[in-house]
C-alpha positions as CSV (number, residue, x, y, z in Angstrom):
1,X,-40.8,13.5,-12.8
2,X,-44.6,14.5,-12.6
3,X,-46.7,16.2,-15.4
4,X,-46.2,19.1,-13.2
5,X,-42.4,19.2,-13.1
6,X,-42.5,17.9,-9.9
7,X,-39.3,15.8,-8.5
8,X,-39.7,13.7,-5.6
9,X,-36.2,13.4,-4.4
10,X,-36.4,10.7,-2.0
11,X,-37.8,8.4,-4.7
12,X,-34.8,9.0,-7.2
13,X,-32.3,8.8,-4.2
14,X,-34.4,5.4,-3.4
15,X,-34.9,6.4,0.0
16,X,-38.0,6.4,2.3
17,X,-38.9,10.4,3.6
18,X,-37.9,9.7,6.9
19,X,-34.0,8.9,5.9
20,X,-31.2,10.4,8.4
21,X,-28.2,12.3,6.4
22,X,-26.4,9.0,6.8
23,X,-29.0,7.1,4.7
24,X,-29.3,9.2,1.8
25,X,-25.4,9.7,1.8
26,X,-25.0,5.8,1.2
27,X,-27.3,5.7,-1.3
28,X,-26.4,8.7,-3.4
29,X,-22.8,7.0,-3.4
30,X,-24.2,3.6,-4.1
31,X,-26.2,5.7,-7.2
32,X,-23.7,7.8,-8.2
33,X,-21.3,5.0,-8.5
34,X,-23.7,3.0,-10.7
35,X,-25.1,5.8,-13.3
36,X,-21.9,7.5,-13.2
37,X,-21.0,8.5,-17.1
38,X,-17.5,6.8,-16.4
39,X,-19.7,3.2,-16.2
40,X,-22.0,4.5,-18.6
41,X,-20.1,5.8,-21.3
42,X,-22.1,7.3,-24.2
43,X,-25.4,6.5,-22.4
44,X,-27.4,9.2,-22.6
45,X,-30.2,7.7,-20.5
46,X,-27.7,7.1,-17.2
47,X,-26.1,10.7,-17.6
48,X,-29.7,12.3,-17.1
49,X,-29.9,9.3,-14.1
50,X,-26.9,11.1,-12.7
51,X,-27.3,14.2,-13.1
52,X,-31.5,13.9,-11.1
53,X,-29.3,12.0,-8.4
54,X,-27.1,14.6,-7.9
55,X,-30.0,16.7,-7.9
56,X,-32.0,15.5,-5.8
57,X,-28.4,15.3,-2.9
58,X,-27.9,18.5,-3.3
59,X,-31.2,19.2,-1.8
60,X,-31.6,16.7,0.5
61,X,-28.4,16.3,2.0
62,X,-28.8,20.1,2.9
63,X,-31.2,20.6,6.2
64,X,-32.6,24.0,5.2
65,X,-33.2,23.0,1.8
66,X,-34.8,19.9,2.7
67,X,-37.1,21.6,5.2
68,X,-38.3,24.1,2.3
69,X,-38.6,21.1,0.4
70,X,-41.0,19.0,2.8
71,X,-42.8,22.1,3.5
72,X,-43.4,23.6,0.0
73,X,-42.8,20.7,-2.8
74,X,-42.5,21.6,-5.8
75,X,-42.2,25.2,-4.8
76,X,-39.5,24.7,-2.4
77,X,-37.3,26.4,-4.4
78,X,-39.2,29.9,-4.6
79,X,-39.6,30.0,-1.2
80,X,-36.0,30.7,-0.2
81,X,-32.8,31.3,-2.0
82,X,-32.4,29.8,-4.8
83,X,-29.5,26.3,-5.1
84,X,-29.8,26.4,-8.8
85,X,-29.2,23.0,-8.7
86,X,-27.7,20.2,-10.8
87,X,-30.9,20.0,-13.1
88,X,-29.9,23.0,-14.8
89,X,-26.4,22.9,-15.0
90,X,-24.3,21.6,-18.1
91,X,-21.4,19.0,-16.9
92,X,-18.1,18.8,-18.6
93,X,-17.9,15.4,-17.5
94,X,-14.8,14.7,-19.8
95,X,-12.5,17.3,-18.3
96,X,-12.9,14.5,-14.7
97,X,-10.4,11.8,-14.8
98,X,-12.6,9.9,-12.8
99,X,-15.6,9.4,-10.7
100,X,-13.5,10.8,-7.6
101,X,-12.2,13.7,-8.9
102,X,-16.3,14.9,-10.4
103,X,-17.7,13.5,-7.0
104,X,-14.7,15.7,-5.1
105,X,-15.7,19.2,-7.2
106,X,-19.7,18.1,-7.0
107,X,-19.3,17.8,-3.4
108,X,-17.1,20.6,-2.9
109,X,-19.4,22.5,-4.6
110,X,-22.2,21.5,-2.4
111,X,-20.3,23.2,0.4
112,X,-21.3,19.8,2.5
113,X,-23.6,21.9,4.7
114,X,-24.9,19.0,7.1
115,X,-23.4,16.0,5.3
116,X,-22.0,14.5,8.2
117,X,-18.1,13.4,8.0
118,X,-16.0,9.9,7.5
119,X,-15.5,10.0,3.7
120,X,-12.7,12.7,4.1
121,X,-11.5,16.0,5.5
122,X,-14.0,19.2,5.7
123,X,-14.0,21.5,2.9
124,X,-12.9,25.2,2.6
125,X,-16.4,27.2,3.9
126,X,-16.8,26.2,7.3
127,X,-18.9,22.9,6.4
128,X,-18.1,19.3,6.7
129,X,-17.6,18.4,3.0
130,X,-18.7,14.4,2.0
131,X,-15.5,12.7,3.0
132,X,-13.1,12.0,-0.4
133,X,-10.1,10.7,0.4
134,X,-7.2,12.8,-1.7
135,X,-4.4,10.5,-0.7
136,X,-3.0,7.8,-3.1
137,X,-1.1,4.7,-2.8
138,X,1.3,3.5,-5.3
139,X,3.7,0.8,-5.2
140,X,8.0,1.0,-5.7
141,X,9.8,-2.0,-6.4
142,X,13.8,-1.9,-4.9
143,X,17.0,-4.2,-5.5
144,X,18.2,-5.9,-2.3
145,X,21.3,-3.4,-2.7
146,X,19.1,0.0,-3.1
147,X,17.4,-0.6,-0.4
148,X,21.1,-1.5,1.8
149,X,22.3,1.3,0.4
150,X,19.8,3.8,-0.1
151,X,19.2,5.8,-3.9
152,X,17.4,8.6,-5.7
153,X,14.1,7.8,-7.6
154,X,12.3,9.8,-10.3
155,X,8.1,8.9,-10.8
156,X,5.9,10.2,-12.8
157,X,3.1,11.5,-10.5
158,X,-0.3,13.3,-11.9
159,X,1.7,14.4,-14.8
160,X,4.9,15.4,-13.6
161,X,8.3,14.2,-11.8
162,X,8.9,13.7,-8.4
163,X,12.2,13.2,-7.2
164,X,12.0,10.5,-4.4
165,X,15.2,9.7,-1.7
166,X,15.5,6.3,-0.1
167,X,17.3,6.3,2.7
168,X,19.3,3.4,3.7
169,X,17.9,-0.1,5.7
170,X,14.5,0.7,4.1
171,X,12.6,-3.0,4.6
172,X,10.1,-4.4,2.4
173,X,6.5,-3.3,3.2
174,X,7.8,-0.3,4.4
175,X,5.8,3.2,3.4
176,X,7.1,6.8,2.6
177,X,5.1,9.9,2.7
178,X,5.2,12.4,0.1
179,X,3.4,15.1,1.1
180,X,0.9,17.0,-1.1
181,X,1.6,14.5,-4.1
182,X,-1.9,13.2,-4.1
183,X,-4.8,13.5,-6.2
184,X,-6.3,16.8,-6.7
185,X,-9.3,17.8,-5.7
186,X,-10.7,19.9,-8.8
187,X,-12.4,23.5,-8.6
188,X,-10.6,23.5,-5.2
189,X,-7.1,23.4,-5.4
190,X,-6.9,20.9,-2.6
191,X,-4.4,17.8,-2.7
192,X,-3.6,14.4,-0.7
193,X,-0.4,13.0,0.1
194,X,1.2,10.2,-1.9
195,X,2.1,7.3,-0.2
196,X,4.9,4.4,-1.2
197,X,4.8,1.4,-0.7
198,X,8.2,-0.2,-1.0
199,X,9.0,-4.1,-2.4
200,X,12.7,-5.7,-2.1
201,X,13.2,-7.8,-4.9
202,X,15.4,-11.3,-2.9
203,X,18.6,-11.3,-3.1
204,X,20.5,-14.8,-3.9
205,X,22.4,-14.7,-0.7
206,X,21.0,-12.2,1.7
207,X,18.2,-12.6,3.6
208,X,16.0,-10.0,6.2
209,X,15.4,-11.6,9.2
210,X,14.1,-8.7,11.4
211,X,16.8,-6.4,11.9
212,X,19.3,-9.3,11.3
213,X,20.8,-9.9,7.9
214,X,21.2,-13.4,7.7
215,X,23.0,-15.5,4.6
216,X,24.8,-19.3,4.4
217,X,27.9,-19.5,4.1
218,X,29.2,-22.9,2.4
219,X,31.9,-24.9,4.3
220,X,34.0,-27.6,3.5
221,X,34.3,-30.8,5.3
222,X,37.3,-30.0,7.3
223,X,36.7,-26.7,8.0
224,X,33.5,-27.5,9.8
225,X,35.6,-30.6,11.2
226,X,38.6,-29.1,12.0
227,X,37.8,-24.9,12.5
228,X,40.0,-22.1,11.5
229,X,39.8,-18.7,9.9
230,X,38.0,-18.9,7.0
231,X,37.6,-15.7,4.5
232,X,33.9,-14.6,4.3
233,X,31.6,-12.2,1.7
234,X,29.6,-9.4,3.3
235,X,28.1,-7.2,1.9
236,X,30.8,-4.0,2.2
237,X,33.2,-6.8,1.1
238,X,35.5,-9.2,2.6
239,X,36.1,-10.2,5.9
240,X,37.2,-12.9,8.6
241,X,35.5,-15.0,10.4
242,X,37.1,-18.1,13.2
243,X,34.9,-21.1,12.8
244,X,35.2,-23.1,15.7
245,X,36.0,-27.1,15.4
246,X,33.3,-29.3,15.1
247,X,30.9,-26.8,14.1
248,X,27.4,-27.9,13.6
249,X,25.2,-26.7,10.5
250,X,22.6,-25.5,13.1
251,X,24.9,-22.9,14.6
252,X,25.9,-19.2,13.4
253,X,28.6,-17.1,13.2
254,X,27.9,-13.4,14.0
255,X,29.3,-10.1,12.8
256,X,28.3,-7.5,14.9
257,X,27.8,-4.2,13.3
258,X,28.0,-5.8,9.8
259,X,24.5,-5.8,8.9
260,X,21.5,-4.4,7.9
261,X,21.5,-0.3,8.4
262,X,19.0,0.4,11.3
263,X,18.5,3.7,12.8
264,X,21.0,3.6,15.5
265,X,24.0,2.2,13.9
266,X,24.2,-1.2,12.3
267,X,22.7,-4.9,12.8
268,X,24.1,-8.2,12.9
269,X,25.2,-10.2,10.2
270,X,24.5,-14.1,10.7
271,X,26.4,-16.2,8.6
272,X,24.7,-20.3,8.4
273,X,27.0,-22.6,7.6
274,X,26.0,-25.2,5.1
275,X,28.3,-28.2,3.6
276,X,29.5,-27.9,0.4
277,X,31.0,-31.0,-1.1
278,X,33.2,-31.2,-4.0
279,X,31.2,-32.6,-7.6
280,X,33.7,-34.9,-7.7
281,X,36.6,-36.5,-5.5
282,X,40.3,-36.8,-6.6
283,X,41.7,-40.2,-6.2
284,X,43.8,-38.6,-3.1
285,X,40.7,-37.4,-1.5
286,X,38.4,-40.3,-1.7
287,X,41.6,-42.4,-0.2
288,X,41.3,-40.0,2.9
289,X,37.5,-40.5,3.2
290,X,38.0,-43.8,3.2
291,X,40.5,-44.1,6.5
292,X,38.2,-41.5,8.0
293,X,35.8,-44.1,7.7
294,X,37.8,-46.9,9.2
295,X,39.3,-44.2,12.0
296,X,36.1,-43.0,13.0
297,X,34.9,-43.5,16.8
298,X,31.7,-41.9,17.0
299,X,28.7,-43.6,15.4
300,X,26.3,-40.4,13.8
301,X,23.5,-41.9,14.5
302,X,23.9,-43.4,17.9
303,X,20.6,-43.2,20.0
304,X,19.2,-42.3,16.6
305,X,17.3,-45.1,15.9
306,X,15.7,-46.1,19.1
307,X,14.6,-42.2,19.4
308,X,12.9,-42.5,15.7
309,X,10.4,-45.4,16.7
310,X,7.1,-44.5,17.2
């Protein structure tokens, strides 16, 4: 500031005179940010910083102000209606949770006439208000069988309880909408929408492959040798399934209708079988193994080898 009282706003906004509204939006937001009492906490110095830079927006980012400004100088403000701008004004900056929510009421205050848009939605007044966006983001984490089934949740949002319902199949990464749960826009009443982000915790058998549910299901030597009805898991409880003879590990059995809930109906359920061999053999069993071994007529790794040089 001069001797004079003088306050050349495009200096403290660090702007040259011929700056668009875009220009000296960035860099009151790049400012702002920086002198902010938030960052600053207890700085005396960097609160009268802010409080000039908010100054010195407030006339600039408004066209008719800023004309009278160009025009008259330091006597801009006598020859129109008066802005009674931030210099005079006494903040409360601890009664702002954060730089958002001050920025939001500043802003809001400022009536945005001739800010141009992209931060936000307009503001009440007929103005484009400095775009703030009011909606948050916050993160739920689900058991594999919450999100199957589908439950209640209670959070703790801005201060009080929200009850959320997640419907069934819900997959991780998906996002739920709770409208007007947001951050509030002070002085204004205003609110955002509150957005979840949901994370499935694995599950040791299950396993989300698209809308397939997919899960192995261990087999014993001679049921993948010789078949039969073997009695399966799922996940509403027991069922059936035929394995066919000779079934090879890279197959899968189906169970259609037994899967993951979509919105029409249910999925598939793949079942993978994998061997499972006993820790130990009985005497009777390894004796069986052993004329398997002499009875067998196919060698496993015919063609094998030739196919593996390179």
């Amino acid at each position: 500031m001069n001797a004079n009282g003088y306050r050349d706003y495009f200096k403290v906004l660090e702007v040259e005179r011929n700056a668009d509204a875009e220009a000296i939006k960035r860099s009151f937001r790049k400012l702002a940010r920086q002198y902010h009492p938030d960052v600053n906490p207890g700085d005396k110095t960097a609160e009268a910083r802010f409080k000039e830079i908010s100054e010195a927006y407030e006339v600039l980012s408004d066209p008719d102000k800023r004309r009278r400004y160009e025009q008259f100088g330091q006597y801009w403000n006598q020859a129109g209606a008066g802005s009674g701008g931030m210099g005079g004004m006494d903040v409360d900056f601890g009664r702002y949770g954060n730089f958002d929510d001050f920025i939001n009421d500043l802003l809001g205050r400022f009536g945005g006439s001739g800010m141009p848009g992209g931060f936000g939605a307009g503001f009440p007044g007929g103005g484009r208000g400095v775009p703030v966006d009011l909606d948050a983001e916050a993160t739920l984490t689900l058991s594999f069988s919450d999100a199957f089934r589908g439950c209640e949740r209670t959070l703790a949002v801005n201060e009080e309880r929200v009850q959320v319902r997640i419907p069934a199949g819900v997959k991780d990464g998906s996002r739920l909408r709770l409208k007007g749960k947001g951050n509030l826009q002070p002085g204004t009443g205003r609110r955002g929408d509150l957005y979840l982000t949901l994370k499935l915790q694995a599950h040791p058998i299950w396993r989300l492959d698209g809308d397939q549910l997919r899960g192995e299901l261990p087999l014993s030597l001679d049921e993948l040798a010789l078949g039969g009805e073997v009695s399966v898991a799922t996940p509403d409880g027991e069922a059936t399934v035929q394995v066919p003879p000779g079934m090879s590990l890279g197959r899968s059995l189906r169970l259609r209708g037994k899967g993951w809930p979509l919105r029409a109906g249910r999925g598939d359920l793949l079942l993978t079988p994998t061997l499972r061999l006993p820790e130990t053999l009985s005497e009777r069993e390894k004796q069986l193994l052993a004329d398997l071994r002499q009875a067998r007529s196919v060698d496993p790794r015919q063609g094998w080898a030739a196919a593996a040089r390179l």
